[in-house]
C-alpha positions as CSV (number, residue, x, y, z in Angstrom):
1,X,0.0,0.0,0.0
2,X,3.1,2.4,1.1
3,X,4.2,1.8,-2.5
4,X,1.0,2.4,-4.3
5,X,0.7,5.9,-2.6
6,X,4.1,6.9,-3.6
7,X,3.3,6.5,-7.4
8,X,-0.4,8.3,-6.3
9,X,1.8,11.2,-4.5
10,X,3.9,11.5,-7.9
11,X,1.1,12.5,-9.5
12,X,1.1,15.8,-7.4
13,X,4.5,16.8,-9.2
14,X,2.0,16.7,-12.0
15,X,-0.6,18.5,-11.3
16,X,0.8,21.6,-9.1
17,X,0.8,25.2,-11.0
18,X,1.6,28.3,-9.7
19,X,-0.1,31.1,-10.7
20,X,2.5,32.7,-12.0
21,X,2.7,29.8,-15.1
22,X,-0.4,31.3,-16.8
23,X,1.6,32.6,-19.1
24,X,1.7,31.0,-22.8
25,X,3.3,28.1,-24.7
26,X,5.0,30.0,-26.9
27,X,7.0,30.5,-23.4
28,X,7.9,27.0,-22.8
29,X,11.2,25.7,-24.2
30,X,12.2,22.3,-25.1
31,X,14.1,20.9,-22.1
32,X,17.7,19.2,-22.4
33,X,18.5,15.8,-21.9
34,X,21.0,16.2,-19.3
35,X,18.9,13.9,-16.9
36,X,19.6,10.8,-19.3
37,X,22.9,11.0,-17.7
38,X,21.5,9.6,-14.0
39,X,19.9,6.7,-15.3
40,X,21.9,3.9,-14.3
41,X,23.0,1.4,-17.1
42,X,21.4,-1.9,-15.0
43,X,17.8,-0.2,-15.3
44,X,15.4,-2.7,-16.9
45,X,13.1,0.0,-17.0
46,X,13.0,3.6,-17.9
47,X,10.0,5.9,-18.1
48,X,9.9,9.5,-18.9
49,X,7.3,11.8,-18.3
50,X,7.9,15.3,-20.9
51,X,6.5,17.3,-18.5
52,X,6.7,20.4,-20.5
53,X,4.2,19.1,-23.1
54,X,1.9,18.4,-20.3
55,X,2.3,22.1,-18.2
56,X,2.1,23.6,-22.1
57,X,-1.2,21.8,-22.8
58,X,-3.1,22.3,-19.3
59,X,-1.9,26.4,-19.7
60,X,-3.5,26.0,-23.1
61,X,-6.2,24.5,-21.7
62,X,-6.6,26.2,-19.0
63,X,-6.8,29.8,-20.5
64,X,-9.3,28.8,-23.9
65,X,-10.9,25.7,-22.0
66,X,-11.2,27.4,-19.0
67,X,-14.8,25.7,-17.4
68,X,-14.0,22.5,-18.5
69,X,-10.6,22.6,-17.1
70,X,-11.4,23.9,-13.5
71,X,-14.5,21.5,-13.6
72,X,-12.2,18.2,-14.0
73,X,-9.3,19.2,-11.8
74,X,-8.2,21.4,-9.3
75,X,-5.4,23.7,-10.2
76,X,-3.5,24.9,-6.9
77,X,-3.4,28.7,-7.8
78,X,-1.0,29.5,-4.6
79,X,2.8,30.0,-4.9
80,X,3.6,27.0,-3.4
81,X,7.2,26.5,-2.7
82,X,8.0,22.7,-4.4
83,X,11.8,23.3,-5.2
84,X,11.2,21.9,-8.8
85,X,12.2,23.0,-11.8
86,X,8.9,22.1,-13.5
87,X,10.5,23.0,-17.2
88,X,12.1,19.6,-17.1
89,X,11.5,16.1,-17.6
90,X,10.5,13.7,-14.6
91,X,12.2,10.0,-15.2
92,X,11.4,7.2,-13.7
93,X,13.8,4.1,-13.5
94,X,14.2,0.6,-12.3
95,X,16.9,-1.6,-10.8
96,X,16.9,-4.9,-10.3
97,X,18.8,-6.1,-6.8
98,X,19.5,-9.9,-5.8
99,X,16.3,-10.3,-4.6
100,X,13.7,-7.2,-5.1
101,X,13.5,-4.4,-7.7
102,X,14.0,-0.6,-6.5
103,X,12.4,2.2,-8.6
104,X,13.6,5.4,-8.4
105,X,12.9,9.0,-9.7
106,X,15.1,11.8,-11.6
107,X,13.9,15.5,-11.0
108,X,15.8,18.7,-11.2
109,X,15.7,21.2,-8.6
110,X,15.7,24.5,-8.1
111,X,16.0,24.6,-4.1
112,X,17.4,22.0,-1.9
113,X,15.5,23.0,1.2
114,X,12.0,23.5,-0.3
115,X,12.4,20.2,-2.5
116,X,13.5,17.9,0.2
117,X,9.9,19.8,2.4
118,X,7.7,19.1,-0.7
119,X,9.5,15.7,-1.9
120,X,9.0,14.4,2.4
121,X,5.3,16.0,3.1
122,X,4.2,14.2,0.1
123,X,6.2,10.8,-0.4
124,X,6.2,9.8,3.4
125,X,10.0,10.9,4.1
126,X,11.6,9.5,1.2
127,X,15.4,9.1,0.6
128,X,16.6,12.3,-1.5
129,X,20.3,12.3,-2.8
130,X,21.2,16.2,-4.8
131,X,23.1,15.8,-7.8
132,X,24.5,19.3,-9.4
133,X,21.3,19.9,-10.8
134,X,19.1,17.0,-9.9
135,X,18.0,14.8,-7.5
136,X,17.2,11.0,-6.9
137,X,14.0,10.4,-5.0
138,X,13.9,6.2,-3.9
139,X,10.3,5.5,-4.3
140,X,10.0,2.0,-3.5
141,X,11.4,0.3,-0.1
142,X,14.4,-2.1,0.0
143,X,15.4,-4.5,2.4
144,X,19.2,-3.4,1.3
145,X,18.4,0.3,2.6
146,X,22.3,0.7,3.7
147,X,23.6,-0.1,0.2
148,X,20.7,1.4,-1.5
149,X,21.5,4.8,0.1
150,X,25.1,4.7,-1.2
151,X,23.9,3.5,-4.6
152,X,21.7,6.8,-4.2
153,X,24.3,8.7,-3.8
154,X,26.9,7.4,-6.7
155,X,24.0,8.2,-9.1
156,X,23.7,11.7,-7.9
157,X,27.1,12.4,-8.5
158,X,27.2,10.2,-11.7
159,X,29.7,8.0,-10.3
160,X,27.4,5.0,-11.9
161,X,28.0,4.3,-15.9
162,X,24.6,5.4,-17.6
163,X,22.0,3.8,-19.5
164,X,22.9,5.9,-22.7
165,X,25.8,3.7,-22.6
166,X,24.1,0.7,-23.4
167,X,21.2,2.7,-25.4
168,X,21.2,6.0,-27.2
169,X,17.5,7.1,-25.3
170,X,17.8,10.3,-27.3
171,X,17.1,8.0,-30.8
172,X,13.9,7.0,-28.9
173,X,12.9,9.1,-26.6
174,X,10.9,11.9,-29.0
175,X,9.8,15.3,-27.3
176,X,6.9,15.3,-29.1
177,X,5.9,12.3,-27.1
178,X,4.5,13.2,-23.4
179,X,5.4,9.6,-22.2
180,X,8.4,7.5,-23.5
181,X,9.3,3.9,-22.3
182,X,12.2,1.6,-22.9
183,X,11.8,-2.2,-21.4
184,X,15.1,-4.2,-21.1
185,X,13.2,-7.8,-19.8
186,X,15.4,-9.2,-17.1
187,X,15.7,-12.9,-17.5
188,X,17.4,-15.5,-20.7
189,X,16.2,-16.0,-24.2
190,X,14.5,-19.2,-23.0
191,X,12.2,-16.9,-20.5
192,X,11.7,-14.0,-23.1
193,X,10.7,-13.7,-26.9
194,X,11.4,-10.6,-26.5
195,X,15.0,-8.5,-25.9
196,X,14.3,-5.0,-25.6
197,X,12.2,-2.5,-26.7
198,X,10.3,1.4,-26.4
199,X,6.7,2.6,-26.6
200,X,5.8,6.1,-26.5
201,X,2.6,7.6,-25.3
202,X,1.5,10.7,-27.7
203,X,-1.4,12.5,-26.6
204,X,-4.2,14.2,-28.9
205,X,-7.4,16.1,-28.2
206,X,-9.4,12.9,-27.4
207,X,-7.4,9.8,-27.6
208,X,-3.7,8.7,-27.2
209,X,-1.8,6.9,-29.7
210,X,0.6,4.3,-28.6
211,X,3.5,3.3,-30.9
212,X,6.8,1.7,-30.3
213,X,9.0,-0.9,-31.6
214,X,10.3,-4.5,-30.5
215,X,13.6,-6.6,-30.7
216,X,12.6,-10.4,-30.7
217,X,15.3,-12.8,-29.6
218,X,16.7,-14.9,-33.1
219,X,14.6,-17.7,-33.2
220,X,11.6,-15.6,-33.2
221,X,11.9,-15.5,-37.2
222,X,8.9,-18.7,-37.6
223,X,7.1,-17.6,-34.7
224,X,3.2,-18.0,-35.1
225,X,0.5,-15.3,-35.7
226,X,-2.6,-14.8,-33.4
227,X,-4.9,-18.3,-34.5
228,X,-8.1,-16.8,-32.5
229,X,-10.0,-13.3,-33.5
230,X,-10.7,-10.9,-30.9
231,X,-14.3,-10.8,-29.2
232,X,-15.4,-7.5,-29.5
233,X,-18.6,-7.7,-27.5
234,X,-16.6,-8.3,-24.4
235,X,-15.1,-6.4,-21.4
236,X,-11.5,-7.3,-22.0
237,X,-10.1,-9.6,-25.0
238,X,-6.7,-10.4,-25.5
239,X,-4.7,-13.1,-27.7
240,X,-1.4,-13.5,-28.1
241,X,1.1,-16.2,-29.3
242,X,3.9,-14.8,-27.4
243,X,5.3,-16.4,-23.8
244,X,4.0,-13.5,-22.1
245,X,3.1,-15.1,-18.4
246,X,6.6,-15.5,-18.1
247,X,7.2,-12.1,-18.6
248,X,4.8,-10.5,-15.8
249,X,8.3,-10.1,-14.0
250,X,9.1,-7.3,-16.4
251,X,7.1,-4.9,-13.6
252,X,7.1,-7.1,-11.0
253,X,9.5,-10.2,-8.7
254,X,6.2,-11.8,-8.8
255,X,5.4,-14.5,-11.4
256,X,3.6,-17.4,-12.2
257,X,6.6,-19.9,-11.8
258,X,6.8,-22.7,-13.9
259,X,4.3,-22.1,-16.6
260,X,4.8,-24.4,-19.6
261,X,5.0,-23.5,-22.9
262,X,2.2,-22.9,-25.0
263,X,1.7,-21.9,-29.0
264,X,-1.4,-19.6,-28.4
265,X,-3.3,-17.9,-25.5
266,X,-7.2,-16.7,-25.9
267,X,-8.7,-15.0,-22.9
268,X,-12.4,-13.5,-22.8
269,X,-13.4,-11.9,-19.9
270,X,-16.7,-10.0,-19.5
271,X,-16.9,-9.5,-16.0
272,X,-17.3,-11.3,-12.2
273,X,-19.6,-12.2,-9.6
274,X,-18.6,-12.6,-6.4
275,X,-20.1,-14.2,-3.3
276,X,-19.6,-13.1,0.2
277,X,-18.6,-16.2,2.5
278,X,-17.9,-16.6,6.2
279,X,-14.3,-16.7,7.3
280,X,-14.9,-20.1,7.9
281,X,-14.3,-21.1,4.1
282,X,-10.5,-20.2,5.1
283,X,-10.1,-17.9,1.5
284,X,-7.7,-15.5,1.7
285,X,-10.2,-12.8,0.8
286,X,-14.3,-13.2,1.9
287,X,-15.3,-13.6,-1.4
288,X,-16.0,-16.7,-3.8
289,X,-16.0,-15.5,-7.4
290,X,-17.2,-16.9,-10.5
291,X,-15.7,-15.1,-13.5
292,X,-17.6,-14.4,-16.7
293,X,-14.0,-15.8,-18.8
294,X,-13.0,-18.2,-21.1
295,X,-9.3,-18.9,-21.0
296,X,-7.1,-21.4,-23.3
297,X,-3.9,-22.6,-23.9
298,X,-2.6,-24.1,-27.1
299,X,0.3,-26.2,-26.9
300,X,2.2,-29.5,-28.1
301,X,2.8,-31.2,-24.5
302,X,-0.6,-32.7,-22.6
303,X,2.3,-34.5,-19.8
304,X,4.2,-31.2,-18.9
305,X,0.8,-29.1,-18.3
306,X,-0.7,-32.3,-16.2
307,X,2.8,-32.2,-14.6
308,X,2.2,-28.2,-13.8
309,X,-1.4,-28.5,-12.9
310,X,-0.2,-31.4,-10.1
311,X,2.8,-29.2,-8.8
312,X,-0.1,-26.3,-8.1
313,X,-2.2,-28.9,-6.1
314,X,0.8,-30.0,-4.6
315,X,1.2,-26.5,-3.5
316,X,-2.0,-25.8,-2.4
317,X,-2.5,-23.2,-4.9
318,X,-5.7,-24.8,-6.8
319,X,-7.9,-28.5,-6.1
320,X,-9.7,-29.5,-9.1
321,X,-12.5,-31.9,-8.7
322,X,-11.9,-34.2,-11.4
323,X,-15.5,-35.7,-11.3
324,X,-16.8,-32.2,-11.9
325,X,-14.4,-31.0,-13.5
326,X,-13.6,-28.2,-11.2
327,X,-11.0,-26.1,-10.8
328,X,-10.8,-23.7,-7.7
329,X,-8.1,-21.1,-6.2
330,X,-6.3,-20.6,-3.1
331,X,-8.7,-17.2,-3.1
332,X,-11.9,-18.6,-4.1
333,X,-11.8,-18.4,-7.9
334,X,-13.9,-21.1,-9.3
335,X,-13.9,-22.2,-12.8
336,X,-14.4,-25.1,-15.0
337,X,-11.9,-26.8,-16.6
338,X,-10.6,-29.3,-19.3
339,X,-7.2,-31.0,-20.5
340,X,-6.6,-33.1,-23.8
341,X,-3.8,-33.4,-25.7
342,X,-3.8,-30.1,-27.4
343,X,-5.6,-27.8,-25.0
344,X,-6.0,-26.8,-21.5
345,X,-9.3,-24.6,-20.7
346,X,-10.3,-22.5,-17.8
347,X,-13.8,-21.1,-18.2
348,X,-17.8,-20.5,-16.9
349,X,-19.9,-22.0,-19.7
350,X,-18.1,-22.9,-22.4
351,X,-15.1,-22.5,-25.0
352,X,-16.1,-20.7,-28.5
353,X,-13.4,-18.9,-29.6
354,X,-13.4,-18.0,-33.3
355,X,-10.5,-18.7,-36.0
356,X,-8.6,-15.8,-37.4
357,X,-7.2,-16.7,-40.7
358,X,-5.7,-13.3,-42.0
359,X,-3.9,-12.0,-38.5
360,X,-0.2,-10.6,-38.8
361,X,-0.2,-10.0,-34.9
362,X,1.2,-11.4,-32.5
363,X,-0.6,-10.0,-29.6
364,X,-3.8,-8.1,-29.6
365,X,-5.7,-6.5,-26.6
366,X,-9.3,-5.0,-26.2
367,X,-10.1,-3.5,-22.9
368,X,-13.6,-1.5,-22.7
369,X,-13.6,-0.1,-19.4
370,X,-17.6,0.7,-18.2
371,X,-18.2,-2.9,-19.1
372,X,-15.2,-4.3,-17.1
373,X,-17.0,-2.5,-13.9
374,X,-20.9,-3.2,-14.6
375,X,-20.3,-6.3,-15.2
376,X,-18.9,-6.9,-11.6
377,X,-21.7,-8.0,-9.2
378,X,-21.7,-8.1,-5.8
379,X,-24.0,-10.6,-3.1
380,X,-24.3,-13.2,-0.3
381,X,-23.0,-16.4,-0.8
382,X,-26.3,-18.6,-0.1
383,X,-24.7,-21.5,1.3
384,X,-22.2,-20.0,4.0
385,X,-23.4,-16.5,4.0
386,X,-21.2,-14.6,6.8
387,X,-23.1,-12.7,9.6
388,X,-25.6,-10.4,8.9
389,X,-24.2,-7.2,10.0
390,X,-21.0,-8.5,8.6
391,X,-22.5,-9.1,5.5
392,X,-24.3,-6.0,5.2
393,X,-21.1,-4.2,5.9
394,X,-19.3,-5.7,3.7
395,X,-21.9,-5.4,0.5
396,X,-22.2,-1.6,1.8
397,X,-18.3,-1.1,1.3
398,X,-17.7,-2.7,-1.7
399,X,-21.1,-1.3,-3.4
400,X,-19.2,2.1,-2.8
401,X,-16.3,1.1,-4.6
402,X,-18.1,-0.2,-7.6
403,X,-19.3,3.2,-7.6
404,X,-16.1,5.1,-6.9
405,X,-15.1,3.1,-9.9
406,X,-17.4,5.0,-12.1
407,X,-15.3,8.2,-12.2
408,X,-12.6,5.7,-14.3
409,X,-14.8,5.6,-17.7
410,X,-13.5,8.9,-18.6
411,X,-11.4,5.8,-21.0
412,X,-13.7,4.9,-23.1
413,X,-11.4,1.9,-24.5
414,X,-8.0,0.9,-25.2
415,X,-6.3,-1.3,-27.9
416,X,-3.3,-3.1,-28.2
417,X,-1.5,-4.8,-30.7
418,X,2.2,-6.0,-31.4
419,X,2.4,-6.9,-35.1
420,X,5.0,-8.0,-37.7
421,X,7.2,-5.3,-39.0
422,X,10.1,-5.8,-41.9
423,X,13.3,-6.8,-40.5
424,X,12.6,-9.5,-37.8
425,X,11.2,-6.7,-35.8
426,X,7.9,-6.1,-33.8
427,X,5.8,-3.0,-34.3
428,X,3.8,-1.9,-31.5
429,X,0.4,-0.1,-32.3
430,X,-2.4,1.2,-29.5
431,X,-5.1,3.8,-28.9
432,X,-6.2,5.1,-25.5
433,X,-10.0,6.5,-26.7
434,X,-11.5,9.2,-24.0
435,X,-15.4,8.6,-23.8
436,X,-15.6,12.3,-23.3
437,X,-15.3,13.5,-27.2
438,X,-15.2,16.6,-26.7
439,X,-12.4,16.9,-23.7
440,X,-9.1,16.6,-24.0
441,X,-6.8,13.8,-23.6
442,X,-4.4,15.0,-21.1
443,X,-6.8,16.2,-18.9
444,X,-9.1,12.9,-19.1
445,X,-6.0,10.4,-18.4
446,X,-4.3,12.7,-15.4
447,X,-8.0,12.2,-13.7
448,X,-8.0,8.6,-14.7
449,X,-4.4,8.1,-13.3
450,X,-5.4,9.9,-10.2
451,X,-8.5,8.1,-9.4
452,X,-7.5,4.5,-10.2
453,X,-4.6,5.0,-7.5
454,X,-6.7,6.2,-5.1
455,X,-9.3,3.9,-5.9
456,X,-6.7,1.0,-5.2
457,X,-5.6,2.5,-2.4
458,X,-8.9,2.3,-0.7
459,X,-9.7,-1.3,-1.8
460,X,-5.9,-2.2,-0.3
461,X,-7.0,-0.6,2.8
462,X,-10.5,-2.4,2.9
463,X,-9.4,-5.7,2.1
464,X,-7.0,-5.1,4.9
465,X,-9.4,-4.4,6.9
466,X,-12.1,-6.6,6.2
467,X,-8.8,-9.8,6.5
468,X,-7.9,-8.3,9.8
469,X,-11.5,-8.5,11.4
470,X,-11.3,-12.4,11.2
């Protein structure tokens, strides 16, 4: 949760204006690159945030726009002293240590004293080393603080070799763009199909293109396309022929170990219902939920999937009833399920996905985001319904959140795709569509940001809660 509000309290870097801004974007100059300098060359990650095409759009917006602005946000219109130099870029970064990943942030500064009051009111006292003309915020915890402070240190004074050793981010990294990414997967060829890579994030009036490029390791030459056709008339709808469950660890040290290899993925998900229980079921969260999915794995080896669905029973992570034909989660996730020699299937009613014949893709995502929340029902479970005030407590709370979740389908939609590009290269092509038409883009995805931290925040906490009441 600590972490989740320091990437929420980021966002105030963001969204602070002084008045004295309110000037014109013919006023705003194209900032250097100087800052490319403290990225460490081990960073698997590296995300920049051009903050001056963001301060130049709001000022835009916020002189010709100027109801529409101050209805969707709230503009602090006091000289508050921050110690930034808000005319520059904001760079985010990951490391990876032994045994955790540390991300970090690169901002420059225009006061010591006032940064290190702003940077500690609003990221709970973080570590600060000052560079010449920038400073290194840690924004995630370690459990190596003592060596992470002198790491923290050697980047401020650029003791550490930089990532524009080991990639020119200057070819990539476009100003135009408001948000540019590079990925360096951690991990061998036999855990990735992919080697590196960079998206950017270029926002319009009311959508926001996504474009970027892939390096695919060298066998990747005879990979498959897509063999299923996306589901339009669902939630979220994703295919993909690449390894990609192995590569959750890009953002995260947790992963689904051990998955076995598969030719093709097809997931279709259209929502959940979920089923308060007693504490007595022993879940890990009070609710039994039965997703609205169909999930399925192509692949050439029935023995090492039986193999990996035993080791999870094993574990204790799933039981499947093979009479039934069940298959049920540590945290109460029931589905059905099947196995045969080309297929494993996870789903609610049944499997029906539809061939694509003419795909050059080889991933392709549809999320439509006020379906992925109507379709999320909340009740009692009828056969080991909890208390009664605890039940009505609990339906209360997370009723309320279903509705806090409202305020996220300012995104209308968002579409994915990594396709087949000359050279043994991928392409990467997305939209980010605002429902609001006639807003602007910037605007729309700074509330969205905003809200969906807060509104995990709160669920953290309530989950939290609701686990300690046991």
């Amino acid at each position: 949760m600590k972490v989740v509000k320091k990437y929420a309290s980021i966002l105030v870097l963001l969204a602070v204006f002084p008045t004295v801004w309110i000037v014109g974007r013919s006023f705003i100059t194209e900032p250097d690159t100087g800052i490319y300098d403290y990225i460490p060359q081990e960073s698997d990650i590296v995300i920049e945030v051009n903050n001056v095409n963001f301060i130049s759009e709001i000022i835009y917006q916020r002189i010709f726009h100027e109801e529409y602005v101050l209805d969707k946000i709230e503009l602090e219109e006091v000289e508050t002293k921050t110690g930034i130099d808000y005319l520059s870029r904001i760079v985010l970064f990951r490391e990876q240590w032994a045994n955790e990943h540390v991300w970090m942030a690169v901002i420059k500064y225009t006061d010591k004293d006032d940064f290190t009051a702003y940077v500690n009111s609003n990221l709970n006292k973080s570590n600060i080393a000052f560079g010449d003309e920038y400073a290194i915020i840690q924004l995630s915890s370690s459990d190596n603080q003592e060596n992470l402070n002198d790491r923290l240190n050697k980047i401020a004074n650029k003791d550490i070799k930089p990532f524009t050793a080991r990639v020119d981010l200057r070819k990539y990294f476009k100003p135009e763009n408001e948000i540019n990414c590079y990925f360096i997967p951690p991990g061998s060829e036999n855990e990735n199909s992919i080697i590196d890579g960079h998206i950017s994030f270029d926002f319009h009036q009311n959508h926001i293109d996504i474009s970027g490029e892939f390096t695919p390791i060298s066998e990747f030459e005879n990979a498959p396309f897509i063999a299923n056709q996306l589901d339009e008339n669902v939630a979220f709808s994703l295919r993909s022929s690449l390894n990609i469950l192995s590569s959750i660890y890009w953002f995260s040290n947790e992963k689904i170990e051990g998955v076995p290899s598969y030719n093709q993925m097809s997931l279709d998900y259209d929502g959940v219902n979920l089923y308060m229980v007693d504490f007595s079921e022993g879940l890990d969260i009070p609710f039994k939920s039965h997703p609205e999915m169909q999930l399925q794995f192509e692949f050439q080896d029935q023995n090492e999937w039986q193999a990996f669905l035993d080791t999870m029973v094993t574990n204790g992570q799933i039981t499947l009833d093979t009479a039934n034909n069940l298959f049920t989660t540590s945290q109460g996730t029931h589905f059905k399920y099947s196995l045969d020699k080309s297929h494993f299937n996870l789903y609610e009613h049944d499997i029906n996905f539809k061939e694509n014949k003419n795909s050059e893709a080889y991933f392709d995502l549809q999320i439509k985001v006020k379906p992925f929340i109507d379709n999320t029902t909340f009740e009692a479970d009828s056969t080991n319904p909890p208390p009664d005030l605890i039940m009505f407590a609990g339906l209360s709370v997370v009723e309320g959140l279903k509705e806090d979740m409202q305020v996220l389908t300012n995104v209308d939609e968002v579409r994915f795709q990594l396709l087949k590009e000359e050279g043994n290269m991928i392409k990467a092509d997305g939209l980010v569509q605002m429902t609001n038409r006639d807003g602007q883009s910037m605007i729309e995805c700074l509330i969205f940001a905003k809200e969906g931290l807060m509104f995990i925040t709160d669920a953290i906490e309530i989950m939290s809660d609701m686990t300690s009441s046991e």
